[in-house]
Structures are given as structure tokens and as C-alpha cells.
C-alpha positions as a printed NumPy array, in Angstrom:
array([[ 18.598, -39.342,   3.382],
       [ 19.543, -36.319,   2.707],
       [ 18.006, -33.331,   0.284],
       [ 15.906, -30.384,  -0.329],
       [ 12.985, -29.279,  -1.147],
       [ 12.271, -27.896,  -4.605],
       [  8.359, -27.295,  -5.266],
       [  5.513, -28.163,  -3.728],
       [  2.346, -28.819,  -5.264],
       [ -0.631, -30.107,  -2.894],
       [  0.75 , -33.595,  -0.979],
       [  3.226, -33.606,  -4.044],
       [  7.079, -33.012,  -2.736],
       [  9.654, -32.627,  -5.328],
       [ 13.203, -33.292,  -3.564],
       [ 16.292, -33.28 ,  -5.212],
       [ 18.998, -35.204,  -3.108],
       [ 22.655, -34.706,  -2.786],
       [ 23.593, -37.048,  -5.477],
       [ 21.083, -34.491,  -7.804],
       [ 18.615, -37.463,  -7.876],
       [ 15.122, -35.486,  -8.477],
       [ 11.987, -37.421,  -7.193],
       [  8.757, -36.89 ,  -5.836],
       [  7.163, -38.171,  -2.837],
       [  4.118, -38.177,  -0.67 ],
       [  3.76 , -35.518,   2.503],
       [  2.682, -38.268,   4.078],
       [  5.782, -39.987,   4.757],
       [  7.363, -36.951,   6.698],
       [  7.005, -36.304,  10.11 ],
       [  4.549, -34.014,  11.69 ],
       [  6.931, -31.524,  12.633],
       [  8.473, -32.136,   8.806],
       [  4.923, -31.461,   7.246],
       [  4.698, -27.979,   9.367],
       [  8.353, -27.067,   7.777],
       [  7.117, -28.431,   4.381],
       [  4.153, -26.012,   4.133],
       [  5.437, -23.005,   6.025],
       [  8.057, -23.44 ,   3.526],
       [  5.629, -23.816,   0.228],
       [  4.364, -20.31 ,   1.497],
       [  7.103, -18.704,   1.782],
       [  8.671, -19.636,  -1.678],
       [  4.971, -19.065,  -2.623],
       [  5.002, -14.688,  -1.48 ],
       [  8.323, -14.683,  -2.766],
       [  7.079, -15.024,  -6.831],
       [  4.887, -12.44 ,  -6.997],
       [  1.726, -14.431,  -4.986],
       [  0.046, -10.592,  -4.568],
       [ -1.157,  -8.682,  -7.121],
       [ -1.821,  -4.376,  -5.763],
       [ -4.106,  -1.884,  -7.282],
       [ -4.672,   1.518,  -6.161],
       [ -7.966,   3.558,  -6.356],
       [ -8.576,   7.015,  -5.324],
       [-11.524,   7.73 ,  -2.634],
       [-13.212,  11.193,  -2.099],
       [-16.073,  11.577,   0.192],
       [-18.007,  14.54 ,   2.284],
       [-17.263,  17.091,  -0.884],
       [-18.439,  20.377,  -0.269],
       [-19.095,  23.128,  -2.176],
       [-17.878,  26.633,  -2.374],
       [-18.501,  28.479,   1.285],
       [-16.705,  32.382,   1.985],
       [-15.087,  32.479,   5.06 ],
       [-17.024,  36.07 ,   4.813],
       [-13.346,  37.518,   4.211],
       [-13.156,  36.882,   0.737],
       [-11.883,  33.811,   0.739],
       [-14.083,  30.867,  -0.817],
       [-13.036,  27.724,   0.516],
       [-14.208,  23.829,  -0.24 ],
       [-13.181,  20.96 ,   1.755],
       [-13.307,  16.878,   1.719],
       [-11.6  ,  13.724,   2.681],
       [ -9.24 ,  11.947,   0.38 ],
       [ -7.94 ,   8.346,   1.145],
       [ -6.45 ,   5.289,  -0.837],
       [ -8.186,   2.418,  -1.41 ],
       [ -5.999,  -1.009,  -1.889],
       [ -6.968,  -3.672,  -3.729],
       [ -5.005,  -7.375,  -3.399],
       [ -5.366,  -9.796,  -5.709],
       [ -3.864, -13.472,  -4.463],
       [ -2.484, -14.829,  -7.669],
       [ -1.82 , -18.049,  -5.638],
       [ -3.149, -21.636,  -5.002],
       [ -2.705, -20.735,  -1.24 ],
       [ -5.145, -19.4  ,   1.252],
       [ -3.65 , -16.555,   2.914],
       [ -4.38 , -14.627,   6.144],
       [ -2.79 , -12.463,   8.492],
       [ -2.113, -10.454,   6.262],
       [ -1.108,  -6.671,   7.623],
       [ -0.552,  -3.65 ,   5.435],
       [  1.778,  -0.625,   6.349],
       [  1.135,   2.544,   4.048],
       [  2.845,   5.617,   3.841],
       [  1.102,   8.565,   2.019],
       [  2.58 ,  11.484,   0.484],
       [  0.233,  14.76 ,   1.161],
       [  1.011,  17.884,  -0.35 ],
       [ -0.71 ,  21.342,   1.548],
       [ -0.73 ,  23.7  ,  -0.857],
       [ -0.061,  27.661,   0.955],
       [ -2.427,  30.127,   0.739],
       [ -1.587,  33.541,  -0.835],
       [  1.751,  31.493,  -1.455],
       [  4.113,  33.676,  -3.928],
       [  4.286,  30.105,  -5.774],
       [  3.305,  26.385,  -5.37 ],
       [  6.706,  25.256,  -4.394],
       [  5.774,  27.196,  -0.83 ],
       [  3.758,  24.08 ,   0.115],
       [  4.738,  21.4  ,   2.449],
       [  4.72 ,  17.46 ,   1.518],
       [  3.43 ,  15.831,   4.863],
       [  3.934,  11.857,   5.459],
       [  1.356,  10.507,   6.559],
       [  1.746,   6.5  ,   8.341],
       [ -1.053,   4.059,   8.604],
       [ -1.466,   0.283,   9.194],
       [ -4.559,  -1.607,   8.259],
       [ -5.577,  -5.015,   8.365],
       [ -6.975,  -7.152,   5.403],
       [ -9.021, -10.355,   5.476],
       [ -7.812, -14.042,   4.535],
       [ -7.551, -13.834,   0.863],
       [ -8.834, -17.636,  -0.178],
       [ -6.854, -18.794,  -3.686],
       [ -7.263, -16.64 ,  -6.392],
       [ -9.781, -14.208,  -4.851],
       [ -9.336, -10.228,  -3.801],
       [ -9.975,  -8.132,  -1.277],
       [-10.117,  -4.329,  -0.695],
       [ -9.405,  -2.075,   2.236],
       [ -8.776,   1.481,   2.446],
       [ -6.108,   3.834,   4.773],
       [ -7.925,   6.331,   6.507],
       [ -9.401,   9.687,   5.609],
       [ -7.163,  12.683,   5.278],
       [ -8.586,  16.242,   4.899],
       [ -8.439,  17.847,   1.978],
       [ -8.545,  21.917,   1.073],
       [ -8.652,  24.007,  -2.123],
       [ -9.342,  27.739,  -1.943],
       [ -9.71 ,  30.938,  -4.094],
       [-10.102,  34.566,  -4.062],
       [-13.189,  35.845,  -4.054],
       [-13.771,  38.006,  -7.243],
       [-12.507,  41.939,  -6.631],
       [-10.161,  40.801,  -3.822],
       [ -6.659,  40.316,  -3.948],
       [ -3.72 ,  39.268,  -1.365],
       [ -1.73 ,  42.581,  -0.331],
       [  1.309,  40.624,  -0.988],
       [ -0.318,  39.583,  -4.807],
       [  0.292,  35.992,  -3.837],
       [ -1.599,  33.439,  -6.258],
       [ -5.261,  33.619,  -5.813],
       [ -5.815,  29.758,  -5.274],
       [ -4.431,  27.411,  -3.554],
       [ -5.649,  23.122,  -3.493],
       [ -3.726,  20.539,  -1.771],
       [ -2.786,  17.136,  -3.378],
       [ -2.266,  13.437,  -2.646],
       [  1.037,  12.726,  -4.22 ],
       [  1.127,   9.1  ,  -3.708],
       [  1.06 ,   6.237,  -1.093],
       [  3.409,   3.46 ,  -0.763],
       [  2.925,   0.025,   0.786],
       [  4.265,  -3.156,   2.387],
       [  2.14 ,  -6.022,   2.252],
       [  3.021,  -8.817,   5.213],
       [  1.966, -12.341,   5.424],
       [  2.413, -12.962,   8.659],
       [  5.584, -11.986,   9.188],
       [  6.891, -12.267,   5.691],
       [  7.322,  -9.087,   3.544],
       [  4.865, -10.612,   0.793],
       [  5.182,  -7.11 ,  -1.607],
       [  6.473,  -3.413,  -1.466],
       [  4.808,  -1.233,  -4.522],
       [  3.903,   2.212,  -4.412],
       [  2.091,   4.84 ,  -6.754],
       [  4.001,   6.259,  -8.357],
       [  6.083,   3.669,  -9.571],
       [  9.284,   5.708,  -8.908],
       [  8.329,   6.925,  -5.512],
       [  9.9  ,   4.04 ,  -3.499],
       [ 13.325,   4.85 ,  -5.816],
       [ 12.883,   8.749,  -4.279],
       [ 12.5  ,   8.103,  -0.748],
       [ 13.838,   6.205,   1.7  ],
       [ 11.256,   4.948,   4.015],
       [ 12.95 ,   4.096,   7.587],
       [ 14.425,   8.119,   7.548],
       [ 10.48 ,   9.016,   6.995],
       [  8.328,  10.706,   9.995],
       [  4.399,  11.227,  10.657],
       [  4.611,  14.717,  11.307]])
């Protein structure tokens, strides 16, 4: 017989056969090698409907305050990251599942004439998450990036009357969320930021 698979759902297996005869049968009467195709299969049509679910948070840690570089320039520093949160919207357990991030840094110029003299960085990552059982989540985060705002101290000015502060920015991350070796999601934050770049042209630099 011959005919193709159409859904899956546990040891149900809806076929619909050449003559467009729809039935349902047991896994049980396929082959072993059959059952391996049958489920590898389920999972795939599975990460194509929208199986994960991605939120973004926003991590800042080791904050300092105000310190003067004793030339009158007051400086404060931390680390910034991304923290990702999947949500498996599935019936399927999931694992090996890799994420690839790229993260959009702005450095803001100091005693810059204006904020457009800053320089966007891209910054590439990889991180692993853990299986993600049927409708659970998980969180992970892309490393630690440092972070620097600065400002004049009062009385002083640059001799070239550049703006008095300066404070770099995360402008957003995008990701690609494999399942093995299936491209389960792409998303990024903004929404529009994967429509702006082009990812394989982009560079860690």
C-alpha cells in the first residue's frame, strides 16, 4: 500500500492513500525502522506550527555607582545580557535544543559632537537549553556584555563642547532556536530587526 502520513497523535496514524482513502491505524503495525520515520516525522511537522513560544527579559547585574576618573569625568559601569525564555506549546518532549543569538550593542562616544558618532557592535553567542518536557519552559541567558554611561563632572566641559554624557545601549538580540538540527523558530526583539538585517553578512567584531 501506498500513502502518506497526515497527523500523528500518540500510536494514532492518520494516512491518506493514493486513492484519497483517509484512515487511521495503529504504530504498531509498521516496521521498526517505519516507527523511527513516523516519529522523527511527527516532530518535525510538530516545530514547524509554532511548537516554541520566545520571550525576552532584560538582565543587569554588578551596577555601580557614580566614580570620577579624577579628570572630571564621572563614570558608572555594569553588565547587560538577555535572558530567553521558551515555552514548548507542544505534546512533545524536546531536547537538544541549541540557541544561536545575535545582539545588537550600541557604544555610545564620549565628548561625541552627537549620538549618531556611536558604533552598533554585533555581538554572536550560542547557548544551550535543557529538554523542554510537554508544555513546560525553560530559561537561559547569553552572556554578559559591559555596559558604560558617563557625564561631565559639574564646571567642566569638553574643549571641543561635545555632549556632556554619553551611555551605551542594547538595541536588540535576535535568535534561532534548533531542535536538533531543525530550525524550530527565528524571532528577534525588535520585531522588525530580522526585516533590517541580514544575518549571514553579520560579523563579531
Amino acid at each position: 500500500m501506498s500513502a502518506k502520513l497526515t497527523q500523528v497523535s500518540g500510536d494514532d496514524i492518520y494516512i491518506e492513500r493514493l486513492d484519497g482513502l483517509s484512515t487511521k491505524v495503529n504504530i504498531s503495525i509498521f516496521s521498526k525502522e517505519d516507527q523511527e520515520f513516523i516519529r522523527d516525522w511527527d516532530r518535525k511537522e510538530t516545530l514547524k506550527n509554532d511548537a516554541i513560544k520566545v520571550r525576552f527579559t532584560t538582565d543587569i547585574e554588578d551596577k555601580s555607582g557614580w566614580e570620577d576618573n579624577l579628570r572630571g569625568v564621572l563614570v558608572k559601569t555594569w553588565k547587560e545580557s538577555y535572558g530567553i525564555v521558551l515555552s514548548n506549546e507542544s505534546q512533545l518532549d524536546l531536547k537538544n535544543i541549541r540557541i544561536e543569538y545575535l545582539i545588537f550593542k550600541f557604544e555610545d562616544a564620549v565628548a561625541a559632537q552627537k549620538r549618531s558618532e556611536g558604533e552598533v557592535r554585533y555581538l554572536t553567542g550560542e547557548t544551550k537549553a535543557p529538554a523542554l518536557k510537554a508544555r513546560s519552559k525553560a530559561r537561559v541567558s547569553t552572556k554578559k556584555f559591559p555596559m558604560r554611561e558617563t557625564k561631565l563632572a559639574p564646571g567642566f566641559v569638553w574643549p571641543g563642547g561635545g555632549k556632556k554624557t554619553s551611555e551605551d545601549d542594547m538595541r536588540g538580540i535576535w535568535i534561532k532556536v534548533f531542535v536538533g538540527e531543525v530550525l524550530a523558530v527565528e524571532v528577534s526583539k525588535p520585531e522588525n530587526l530580522m526585516r533590517k538585517e541580514s544575518w549571514p553578512t553579520l560579523k563579531s567584531r
